[in-house]
C-alpha positions as CSV (number, residue, x, y, z in Angstrom):
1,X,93.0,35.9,118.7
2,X,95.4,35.9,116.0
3,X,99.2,36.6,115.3
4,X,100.5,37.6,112.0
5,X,104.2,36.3,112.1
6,X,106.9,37.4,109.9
7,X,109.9,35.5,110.0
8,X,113.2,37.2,108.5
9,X,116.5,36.2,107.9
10,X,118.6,38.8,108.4
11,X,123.0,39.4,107.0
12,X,125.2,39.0,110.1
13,X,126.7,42.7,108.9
14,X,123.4,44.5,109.5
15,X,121.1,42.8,111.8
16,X,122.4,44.3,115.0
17,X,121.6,47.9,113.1
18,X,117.9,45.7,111.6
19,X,117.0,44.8,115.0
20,X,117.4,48.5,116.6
21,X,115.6,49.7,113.7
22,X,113.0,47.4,114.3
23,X,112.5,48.1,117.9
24,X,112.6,51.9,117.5
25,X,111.3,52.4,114.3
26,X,109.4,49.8,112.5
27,X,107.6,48.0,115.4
28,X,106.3,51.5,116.6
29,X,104.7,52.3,113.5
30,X,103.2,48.6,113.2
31,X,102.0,49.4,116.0
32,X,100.6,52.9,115.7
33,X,98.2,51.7,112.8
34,X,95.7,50.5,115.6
35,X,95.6,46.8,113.9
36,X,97.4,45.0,116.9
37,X,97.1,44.6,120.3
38,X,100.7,43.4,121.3
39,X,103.5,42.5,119.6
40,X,107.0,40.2,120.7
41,X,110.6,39.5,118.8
42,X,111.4,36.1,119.1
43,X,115.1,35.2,117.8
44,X,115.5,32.0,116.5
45,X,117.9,29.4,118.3
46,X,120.0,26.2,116.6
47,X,119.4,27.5,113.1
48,X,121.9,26.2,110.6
49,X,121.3,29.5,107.9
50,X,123.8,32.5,107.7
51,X,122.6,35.6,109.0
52,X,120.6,36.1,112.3
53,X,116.8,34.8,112.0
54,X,113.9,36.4,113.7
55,X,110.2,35.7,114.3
56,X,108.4,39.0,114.3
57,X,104.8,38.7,116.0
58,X,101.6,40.8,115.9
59,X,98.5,40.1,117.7
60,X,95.3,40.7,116.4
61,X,91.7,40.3,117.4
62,X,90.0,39.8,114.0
63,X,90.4,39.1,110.4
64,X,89.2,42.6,109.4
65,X,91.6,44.0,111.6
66,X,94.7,42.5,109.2
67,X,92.9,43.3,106.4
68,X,92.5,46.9,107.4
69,X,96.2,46.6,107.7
70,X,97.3,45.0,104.8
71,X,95.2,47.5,102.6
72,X,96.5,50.7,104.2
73,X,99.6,50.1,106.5
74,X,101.3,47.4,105.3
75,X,102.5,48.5,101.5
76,X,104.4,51.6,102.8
77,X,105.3,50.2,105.9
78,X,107.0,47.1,104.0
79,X,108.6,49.5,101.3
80,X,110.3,51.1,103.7
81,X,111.5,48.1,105.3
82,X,112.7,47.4,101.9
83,X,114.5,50.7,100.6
84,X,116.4,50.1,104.4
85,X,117.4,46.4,104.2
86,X,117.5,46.3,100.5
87,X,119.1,42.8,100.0
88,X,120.2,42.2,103.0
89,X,117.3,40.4,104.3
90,X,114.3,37.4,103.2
91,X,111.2,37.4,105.0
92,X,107.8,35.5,104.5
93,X,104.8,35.6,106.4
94,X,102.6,33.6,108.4
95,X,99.0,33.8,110.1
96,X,98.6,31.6,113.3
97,X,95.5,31.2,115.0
98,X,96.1,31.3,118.8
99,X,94.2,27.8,120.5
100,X,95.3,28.1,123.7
């Protein structure tokens, strides 16, 4: 098992509105593609940065199943994150593998 992580750093004026968004919106859809299995929102604690961070996590089973993503979900699903939270937000991405 795998979990695609996205961390983002979200402005202190939007992320109560981000974070309802992505609960009833966003996460949904992720989900709804079929790619992941589970999925969690993990807010990050004692961070020093402005704005609210979050650690957004997908659970996967295999590789193809991200790559199946990534080629047909994740473009659109990523633009519209973008035309929402245009500036307001910076996000990268990470692939754990789970070992225990």
């Amino acid at each position: 098992m795998f979990i695609y992580n996205v961390t983002v750093n979200v402005e202190e004026s939007v992320h109560e509105e981000w974070l309802r968004w992505m609960k009833e919106i966003h996460i949904p859809e992720v989900m709804g593609t079929g790619c992941f299995v589970e999925n969690r929102v993990c807010k990050l604690v004692a961070v020093a940065d402005e704005g609210k961070t979050y650690s957004v996590q997908y659970t996967y089973k295999t590789e193809q199943d991200l790559e199946h993503y990534q080629k047909n979900f994740a473009p659109a699903l990523q633009a519209s994150h973008n035309q929402k939270f245009r500036d307001k937000f910076v996000a990268f991405r990470t692939l754990l593998e789970i070992v225990h």
